[in-house]
N, C-alpha and C positions, 0 to 999 in steps of 0.2 A: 347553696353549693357554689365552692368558688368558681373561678373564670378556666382557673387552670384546671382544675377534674371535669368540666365540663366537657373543655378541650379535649381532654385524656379519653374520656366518654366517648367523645363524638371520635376519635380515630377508631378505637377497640371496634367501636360498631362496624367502622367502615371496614376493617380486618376480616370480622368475622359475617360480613354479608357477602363479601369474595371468596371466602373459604368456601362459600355453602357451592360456588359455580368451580373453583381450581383451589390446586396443592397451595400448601404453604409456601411449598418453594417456588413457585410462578410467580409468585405477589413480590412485588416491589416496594419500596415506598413509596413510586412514585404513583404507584398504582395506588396504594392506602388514600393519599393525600388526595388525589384527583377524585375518587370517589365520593369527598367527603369535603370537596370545597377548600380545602386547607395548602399549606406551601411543604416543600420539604425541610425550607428552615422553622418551621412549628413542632414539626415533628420531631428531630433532631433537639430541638430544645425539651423536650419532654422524655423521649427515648430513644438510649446509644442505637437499637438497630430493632428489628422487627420481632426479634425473638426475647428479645428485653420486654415490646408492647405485649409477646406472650404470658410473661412472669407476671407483668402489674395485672393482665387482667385475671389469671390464676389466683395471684392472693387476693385479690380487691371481691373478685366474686367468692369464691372458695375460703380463704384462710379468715378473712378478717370476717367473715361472715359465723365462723365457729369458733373463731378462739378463743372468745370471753364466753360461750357458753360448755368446752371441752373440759372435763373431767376423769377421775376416775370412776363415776358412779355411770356415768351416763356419755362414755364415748363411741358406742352404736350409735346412738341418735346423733351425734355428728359425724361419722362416717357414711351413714343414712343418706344424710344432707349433700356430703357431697359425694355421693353416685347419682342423686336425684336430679344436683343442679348439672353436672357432667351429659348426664344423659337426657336433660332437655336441648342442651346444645351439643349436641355430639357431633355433629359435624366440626365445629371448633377447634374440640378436645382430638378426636379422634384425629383430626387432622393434623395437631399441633404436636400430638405424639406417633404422628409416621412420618414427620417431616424429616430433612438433613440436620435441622438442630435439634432434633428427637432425645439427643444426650444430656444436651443445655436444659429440656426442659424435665428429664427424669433426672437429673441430679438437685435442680433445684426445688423440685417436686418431694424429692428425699429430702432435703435439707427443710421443708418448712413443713412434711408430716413428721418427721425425728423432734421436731422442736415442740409437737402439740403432745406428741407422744410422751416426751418429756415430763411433761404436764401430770401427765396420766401415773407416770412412773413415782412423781412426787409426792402423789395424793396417796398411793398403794404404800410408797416407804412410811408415809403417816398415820397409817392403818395399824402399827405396829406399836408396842409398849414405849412406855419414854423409856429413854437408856439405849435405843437399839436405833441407830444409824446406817446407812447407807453411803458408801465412798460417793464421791462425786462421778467418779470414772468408771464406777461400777453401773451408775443409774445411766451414766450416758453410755454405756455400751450396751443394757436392755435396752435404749429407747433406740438405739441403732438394728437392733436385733427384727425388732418389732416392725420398724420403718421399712426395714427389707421387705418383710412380709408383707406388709398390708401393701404398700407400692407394687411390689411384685404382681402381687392378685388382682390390683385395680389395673393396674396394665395389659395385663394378660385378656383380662375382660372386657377392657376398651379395645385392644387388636383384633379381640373375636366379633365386633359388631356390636356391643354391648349387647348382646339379645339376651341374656339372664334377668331375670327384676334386681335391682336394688336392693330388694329386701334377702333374695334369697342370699346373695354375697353377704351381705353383711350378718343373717342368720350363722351362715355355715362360720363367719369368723366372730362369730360370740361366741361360740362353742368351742374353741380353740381356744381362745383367749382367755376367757375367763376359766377353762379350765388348768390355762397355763402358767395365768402369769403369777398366780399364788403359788402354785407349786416354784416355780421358778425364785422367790421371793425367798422361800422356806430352805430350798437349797441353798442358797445366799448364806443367808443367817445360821444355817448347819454346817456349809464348808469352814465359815467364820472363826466357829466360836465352839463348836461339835454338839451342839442342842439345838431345838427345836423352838423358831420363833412362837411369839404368845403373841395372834392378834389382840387387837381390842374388844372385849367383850365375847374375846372366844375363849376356852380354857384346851382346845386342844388344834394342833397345826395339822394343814394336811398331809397326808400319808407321802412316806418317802419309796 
């Protein structure tokens, strides 16, 4: 591990062992840094402001922890993941999303579930016969579609206390989901072309 992610390490820590005692918005940097032995020219060279140290440690825990394993077969169990890692530190999360930069971190929060969702949408357009494409602008407005949703839900869940399981949230959105997003696909390829897409090794689409 380099010098510098230890560094990076060692502040997050200090961040979120003060969240567990006050708001996000009490914390200072200078509060971060004194907690944690460090200057505020360290900090500063690592991150523009506090709610920046929010983003690295959101993807660093969360994103980069599923995204080489996020597909279309299997993005429940990365959703899964992260309500599980969310709600072991929920003071954190919870905190990090009622603070005054609460926008900064649901926008960026949208911005890198849209991008995994992405992902998911790529693998679904490839579930389809050769010959049958998907616009580019078409796939990035499901994967924005989708991103609303599932944000929306994990938000709303993290505001109530998180007291739901993990598992039931992400139950109730398999069920949505995969009942939607082929439909949603199929309409695609009907508004398109006015036929009915041919999965791969299906001989018939679902019902319109």
């Amino acid at each position: 591990m380099s010098d510098s992610l230890i560094t990076k390490k060692a502040i997050a820590a200090s961040m979120k062992e003060l969240m567990k005692k006050k708001s996000l918005d009490k914390i200072t940097v200078a509060d971060i840094v004194k907690n944690c032995g460090l200057n505020r020219q360290t900090f500063y060279y690592h991150f523009q402001d506090k709610y920046d140290l929010v983003n690295w440690i959101y993807y660093n825990e969360i994103v980069s922890a599923i995204a080489h394993n996020i597909s279309y077969h299997d993005w429940s169990e990365a959703i899964l993941d992260v309500l599980n890692i969310m709600k072991r530190d929920k003071s954190f999360y919870m905190g990090a999303l009622d603070s005054s930069g609460r926008n900064l971190c649901q926008e960026y929060f949208f911005s890198v579930t849209k991008d995994l969702l992405l992902e998911i949408v790529n693998g679904l357009a490839d579930s389809f016969e050769e010959g049958r494409q998907m616009e580019e602008a078409d796939k990035n407005f499901i994967a924005e579609f989708y991103a609303y949703g599932l944000v929306g839900i994990v938000l709303q869940w993290a505001s109530r206390g998180m007291k739901e399981k993990p598992q039931e949230i992400v139950c109730r959105l398999k069920h949505f989901v995969d009942d939607s997003k082929r439909f949603a696909a199929a309409r695609y390829f009907k508004d398109k072309d006015g036929g009915a897409p041919s999965p791969k090794g299906k001989e018939q689409a679902p019902p319109s």
